[in-house]
C-alpha angles and dihedrals in degrees: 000000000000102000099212116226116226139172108257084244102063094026093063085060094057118096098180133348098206117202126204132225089277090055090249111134105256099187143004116204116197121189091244133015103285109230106251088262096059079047096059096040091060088048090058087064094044132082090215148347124292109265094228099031133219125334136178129202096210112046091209115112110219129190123236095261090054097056107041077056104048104028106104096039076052099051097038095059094038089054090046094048087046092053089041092060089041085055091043087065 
């Protein structure tokens, strides 16, 4: 699997990079919608677009200031909720 190389600030933003069969990547999934130039700076890394697009878990748009102040305490309770679901099985 191609490990894709981003800048920290646009990798913390990142939730998931999934790959198809092919090893493209098929889909990017930020934690919030990434602003269209976000979007463009990760296709300049990028051979070609991802197959299934940009997608977002949360729909809310935030502004800069917002995530750089509310990131950790975000990821944190996603990836426990995440674990707690994973316990729950």
């Amino acid at each position: 699997m191609v490990k894709l190389s981003l800048p920290s600030h646009l990798e913390d933003k990142i939730f998931e990079i999934k790959f198809n069969s092919g090893d493209n990547i098929s889909k990017i999934i930020s934690y919030f919608p990434l602003v269209e130039s976000e979007i463009q700076e990760i296709l300049s890394f990028l051979d070609t677009k991802p197959s299934d697009g940009f997608h977002s878990i949360f729909i809310d748009k935030i502004t800069v200031e917002e995530w750089e102040n509310t990131k950790e305490q975000i990821k944190k309770k996603f990836k426990d909720e995440l674990f707690d679901i994973d316990a729950a099985s």
